[in-house]
N, C-alpha and C positions, 0 to 999 in steps of 0.2 A: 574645218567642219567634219566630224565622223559620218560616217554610215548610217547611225543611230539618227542622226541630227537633220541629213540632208532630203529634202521633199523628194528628190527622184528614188533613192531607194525605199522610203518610205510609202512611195505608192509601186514602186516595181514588184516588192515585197508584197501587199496585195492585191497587185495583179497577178504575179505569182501564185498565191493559195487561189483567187477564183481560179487560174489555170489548173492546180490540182482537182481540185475540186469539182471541175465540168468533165476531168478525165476519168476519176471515181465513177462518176453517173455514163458517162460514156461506158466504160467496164460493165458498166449493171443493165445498162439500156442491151448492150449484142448480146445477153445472157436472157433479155424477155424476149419471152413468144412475142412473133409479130402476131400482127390484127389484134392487140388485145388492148386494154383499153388504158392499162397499164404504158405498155409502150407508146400507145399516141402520146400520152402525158411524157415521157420523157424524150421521145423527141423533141417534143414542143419547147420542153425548158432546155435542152440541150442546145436547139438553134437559137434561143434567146439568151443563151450565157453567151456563145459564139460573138454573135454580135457587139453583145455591152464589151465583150472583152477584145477585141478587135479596135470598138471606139476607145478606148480608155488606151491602148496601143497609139495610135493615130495620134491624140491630145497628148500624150509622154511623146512623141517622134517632133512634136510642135514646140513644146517646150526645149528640147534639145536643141532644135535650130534657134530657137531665141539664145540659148546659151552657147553658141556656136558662132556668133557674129563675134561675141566679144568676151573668149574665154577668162583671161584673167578675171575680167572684172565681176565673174561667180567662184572666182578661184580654181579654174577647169584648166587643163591642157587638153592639147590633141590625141594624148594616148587615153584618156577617160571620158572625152568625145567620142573614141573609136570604139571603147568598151559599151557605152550607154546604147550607141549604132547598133550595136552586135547584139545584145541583149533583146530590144525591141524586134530585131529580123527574125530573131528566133522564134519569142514568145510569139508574132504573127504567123508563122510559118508552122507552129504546133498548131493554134489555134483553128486555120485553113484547114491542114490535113482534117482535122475532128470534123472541121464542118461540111468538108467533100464525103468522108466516111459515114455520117448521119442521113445527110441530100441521096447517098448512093443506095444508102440500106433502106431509106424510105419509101425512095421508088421500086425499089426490087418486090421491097413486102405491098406493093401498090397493085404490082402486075402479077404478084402471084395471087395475091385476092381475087384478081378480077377474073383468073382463071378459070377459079371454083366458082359452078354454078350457084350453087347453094345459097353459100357466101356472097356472093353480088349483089342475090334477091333479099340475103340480110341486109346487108347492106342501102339497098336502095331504100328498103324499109326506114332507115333511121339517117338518113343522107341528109334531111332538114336538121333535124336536129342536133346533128354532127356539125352541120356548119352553124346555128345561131350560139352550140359551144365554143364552139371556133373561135366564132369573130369575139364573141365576150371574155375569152382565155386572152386572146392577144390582148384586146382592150385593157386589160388588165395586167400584161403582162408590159403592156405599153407605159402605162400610168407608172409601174415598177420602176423602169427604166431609167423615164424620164427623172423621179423624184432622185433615183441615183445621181442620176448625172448633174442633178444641180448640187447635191452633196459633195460628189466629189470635185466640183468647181469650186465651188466654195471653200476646198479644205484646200486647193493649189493657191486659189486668189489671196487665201490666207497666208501661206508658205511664202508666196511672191512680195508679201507686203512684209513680214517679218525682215527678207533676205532685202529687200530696199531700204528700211529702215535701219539695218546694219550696215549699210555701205552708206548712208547718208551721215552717222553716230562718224563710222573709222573716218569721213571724208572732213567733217569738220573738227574730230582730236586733229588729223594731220597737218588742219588749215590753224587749229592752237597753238602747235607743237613750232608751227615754222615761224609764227611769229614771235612766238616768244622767243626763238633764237636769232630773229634778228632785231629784238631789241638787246639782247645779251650783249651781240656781236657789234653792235653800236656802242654799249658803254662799255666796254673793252678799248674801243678805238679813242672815245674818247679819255679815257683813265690813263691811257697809253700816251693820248697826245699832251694830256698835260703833264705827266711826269719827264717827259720830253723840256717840256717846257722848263720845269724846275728844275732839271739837272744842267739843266743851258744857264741859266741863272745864278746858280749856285758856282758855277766855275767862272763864271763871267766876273761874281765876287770876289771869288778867293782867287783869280789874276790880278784883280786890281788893288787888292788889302795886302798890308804888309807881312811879313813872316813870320811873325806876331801875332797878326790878326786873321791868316790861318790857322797859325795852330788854333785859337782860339774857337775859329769856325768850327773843325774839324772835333774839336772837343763837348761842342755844345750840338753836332748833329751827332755823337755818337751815344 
C-alpha cells in the first residue's frame, strides 16, 4: 500500500495543513494589537484549532497502537511503528508550544488592560456582553468541532472497514489457493500410484511370456 493509499498518511497529511494553517494565524494573531477586537477573535480560534488538532493527534496515537499489537497483519514493521511514534510526538509538541504561546500572550494582554484605568472602565462597561459573546462563540465553536469530529470518524471507520475487507478477500484467495493445491497434490499421488502399478504389471508379463511374446509386447507398447 503506497502513501497515497494508506489512511494514516492521509489523515497525518491533514493534520499536517490544519498544523500550518493555526501557525499562519498564530503569525498574524502576535502582529494584532492586543485589546482589540480583532485579536479576541483570534485567540479564540487559535485555542480551538489547538484543541481539535491535539484530539485528532490522540485518535492517530490510538490507531497506532491498534496496529502495533499486530504489525504484519496491516503490513507494518517496527521501524514505521517508530516513524508513525515520531511523527505524532512532534505534531503534539508543535501544537503545545502554539497553545502555551497564545494562554501566555493572553494573559499578558489581560494584565496590561487591567492596568489602564481608562480601559478597565471600558471594559467593565461591555464585560456582559463580552461574555454572552463569549459563551455563543464557543457554543458555536463547540458545535464546529463536534460535527468535525464525527466527520472525521467516519472517514477512519471507513478506511478501517476497506483495510478489513482486504485481508478478509487476501485471507480467503490464500484459503483457495491451498486447496486447490492440495487436491493437485492428491491426484499426482494418485497418477503416480497407478502408473506404479502398471509398470509392475507390465514386467510381471513380459517375465512370464516368451521371447516372442516380448518382443511383441515391447512392439505394440511402443
Amino acid at each position: 500500500m503506497t502513501p497515497a493509499q494508506d489512511p494514516f498518511y492521509i489523515v497525518k497529511d491533514e493534520i499536517q495543513d490544519s498544523i500550518d494553517k493555526t501557525q499562519d494565524t498564530f503569525h498574524q494573531w502576535k502582529q494584532t494589537p492586543a485589546n482589540t477586537g480583532e485579536y479576541v477573535h483570534l485567540t479564540k480560534e487559535l485555542l480551538t484549532s489547538c484543541e481539535s488538532i491535539l484530539w485528532q493527534v490522540e485518535e492517530l496515537d490510538k490507531a497506532i497502537s491498534v496496529a502495533e499489537r499486530d504489525p504484519a497483519y496491516y503490513g507494518l514493521n517496527e521501524a514505521e511503528i517508530g516513524r508513525r511514534r515520531k511523527w505524532t510526538s512532534t505534531a503534539r509538541n508543535q501544537v503545545l508550544t502554539l497553545k502555551r504561546n497564545i494562554e501566555g500572550g493572553r494573559q499578558k494582554s489581560a494584565f496590561e488592560h487591567s492596568t489602564n484605568p481608562s480601559e478597565a472602565i471600558r471594559s467593565n462597561k461591555h464585560i456582559s456582553q463580552d461574555n454572552d459573546e463569549f459563551i455563543a462563540s464557543e457554543s458555536d465553536q463547540q458545535m464546529l468541532l463536534i460535527k468535525r469530529q464525527d466527520e472525521e470518524l467516519d472517514t477512519l471507520s471507513a478506511s478501517v472497514q476497506r483495510i478489513g475487507g482486504l485481508g478478509l478477500t487476501i485471507h480467503d484467495e490464500l484459503v483457495g489457493q491451498e486447496k486447490l493445491l492440495g487436491e493437485l497434490s492428491l491426484d499426482m499421488e494418485t497418477t503416480s500410484n497407478r502408473l506404479d502399478f502398471v509398470q509392475k504389471r507390465v514386467a510381471m508379463v513380459m517375465k512370464k511370456a516368451s521371447l516372442k511374446g516380448q518382443i511383441m509386447m515391447i512392439a505394440f507398447l511402443g
